[in-house]
C-alpha positions in Angstrom: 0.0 0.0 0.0 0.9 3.4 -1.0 -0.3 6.6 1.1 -0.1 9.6 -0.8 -0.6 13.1 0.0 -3.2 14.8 -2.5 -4.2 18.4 -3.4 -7.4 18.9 -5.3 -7.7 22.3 -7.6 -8.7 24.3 -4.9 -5.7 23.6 -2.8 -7.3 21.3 -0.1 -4.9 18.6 1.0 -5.6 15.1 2.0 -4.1 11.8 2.3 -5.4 8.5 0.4 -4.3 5.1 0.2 -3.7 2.8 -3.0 -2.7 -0.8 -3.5 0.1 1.0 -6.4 1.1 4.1 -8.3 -1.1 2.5 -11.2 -3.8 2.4 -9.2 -4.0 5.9 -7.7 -3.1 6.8 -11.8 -6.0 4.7 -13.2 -9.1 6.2 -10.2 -7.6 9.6 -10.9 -7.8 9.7 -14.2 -11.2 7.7 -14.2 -12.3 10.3 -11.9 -13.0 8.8 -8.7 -10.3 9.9 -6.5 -12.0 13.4 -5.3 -11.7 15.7 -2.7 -13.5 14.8 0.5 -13.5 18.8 0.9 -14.8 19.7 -2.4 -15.5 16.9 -4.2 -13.5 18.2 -7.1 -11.9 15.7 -9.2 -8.9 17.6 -10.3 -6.5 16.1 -7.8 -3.0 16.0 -7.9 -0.3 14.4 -5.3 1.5 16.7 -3.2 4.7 16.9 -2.0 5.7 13.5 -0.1 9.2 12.5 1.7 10.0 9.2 1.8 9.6 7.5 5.6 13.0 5.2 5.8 13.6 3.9 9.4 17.3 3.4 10.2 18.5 1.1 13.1 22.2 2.1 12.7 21.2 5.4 14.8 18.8 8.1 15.8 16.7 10.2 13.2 17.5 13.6 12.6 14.5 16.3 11.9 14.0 16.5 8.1 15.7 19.7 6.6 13.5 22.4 5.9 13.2 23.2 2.1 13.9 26.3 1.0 10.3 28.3 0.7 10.8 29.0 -2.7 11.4 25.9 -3.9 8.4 24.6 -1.7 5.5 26.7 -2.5 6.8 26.0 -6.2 6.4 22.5 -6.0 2.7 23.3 -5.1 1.0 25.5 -8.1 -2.7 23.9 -6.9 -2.3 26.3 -3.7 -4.3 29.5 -3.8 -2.4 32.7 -3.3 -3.5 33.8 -0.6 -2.4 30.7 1.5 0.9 31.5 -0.5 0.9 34.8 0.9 0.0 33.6 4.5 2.5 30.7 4.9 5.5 32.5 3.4 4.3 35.5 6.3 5.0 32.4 8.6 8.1 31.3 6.9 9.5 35.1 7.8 8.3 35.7 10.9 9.5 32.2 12.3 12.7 33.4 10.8 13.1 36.3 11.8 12.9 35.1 15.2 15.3 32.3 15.0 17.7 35.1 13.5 17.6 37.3 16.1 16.7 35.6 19.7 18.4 33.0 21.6 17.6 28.9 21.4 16.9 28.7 24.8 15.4 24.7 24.0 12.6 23.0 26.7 14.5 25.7 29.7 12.4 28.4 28.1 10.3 28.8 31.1 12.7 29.0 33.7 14.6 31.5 31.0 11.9 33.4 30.2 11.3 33.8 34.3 14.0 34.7 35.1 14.6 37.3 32.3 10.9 38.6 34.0 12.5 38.7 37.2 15.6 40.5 36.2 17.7 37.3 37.4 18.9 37.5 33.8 19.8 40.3 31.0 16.9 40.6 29.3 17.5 39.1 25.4 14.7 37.6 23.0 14.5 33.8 23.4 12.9 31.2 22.2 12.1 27.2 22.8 9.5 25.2 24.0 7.0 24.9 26.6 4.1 22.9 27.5 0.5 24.7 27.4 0.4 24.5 30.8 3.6 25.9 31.1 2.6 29.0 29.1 -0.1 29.2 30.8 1.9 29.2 33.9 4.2 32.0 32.5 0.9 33.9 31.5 -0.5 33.8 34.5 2.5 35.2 36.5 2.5 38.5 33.7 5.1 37.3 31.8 4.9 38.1 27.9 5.0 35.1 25.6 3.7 33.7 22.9 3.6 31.1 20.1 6.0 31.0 17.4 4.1 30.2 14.4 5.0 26.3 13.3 6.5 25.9 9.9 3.8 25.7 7.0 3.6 21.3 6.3 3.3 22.3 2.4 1.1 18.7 1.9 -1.4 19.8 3.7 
């Protein structure tokens, strides 16, 4: 079985499985792969990575493509979701241009930067909801760095 990732004309993404390439070939062109959206027939498939699982050692993240290259790959979006996810693509990196990694010790970071324990610097990394919710409540300024567009969907 094959899953593919699928955009239909009007730049709704989905996921379907076939048995083979023919297959998904033969219902598309037969008309009876449609979007579960839309219902349009005019679907294409999107961008896919291969999923390779390696036992010699530990997976590293994908690389990021180059948002040129990806929104190219993708002429069934709309432009206005080109327009929105390249915004995203600059403001996440304009962020990780200009402020610290701080990783999973944001919060304890970011509190003590609040309570002047620490030179104040943008940083970023992760926390939990409840742990921005934490931060939040105790008047501290964060928020969410927009995630990376996933260009298949």
């Amino acid at each position: 079985m094959i899953r593919y990732s699928l955009v239909c004309a009007a730049g709704h993404g989905f996921e379907s499985w076939f048995p083979s390439s023919d297959s998904f070939d033969d219902q598309a062109a037969r008309g009876l792969v449609t979007c579960p959206v839309c219902d349009s027939p005019k679907v294409a498939k999107g961008l896919m990575a291969p999923s390779l699982a390696r036992t010699d050692r530990a997976r590293a993240p994908d690389p990021a493509p180059g948002p040129d290259a990806a929104l190219a790959a993708l002429p069934m979006i709309a432009e206005p979701e080109r327009r929105l996810r390249a915004m995203l693509r600059a403001v996440r990196a304009r962020v990780e241009a200009t402020a610290e990694p701080v990783g999973a010790r944001f919060p304890e970071e970011a509190r003590k930067i609040h309570y002047g324990e620490s030179a104040e610097r943008p940083i970023y990394g992760q926390a939990s909801p409840e742990e921005a919710r934490a931060l939040i409540d105790e008047g501290i300024d964060v928020a969410p760095l927009p995630p990376m567009p996933d260009d298949r969907n």
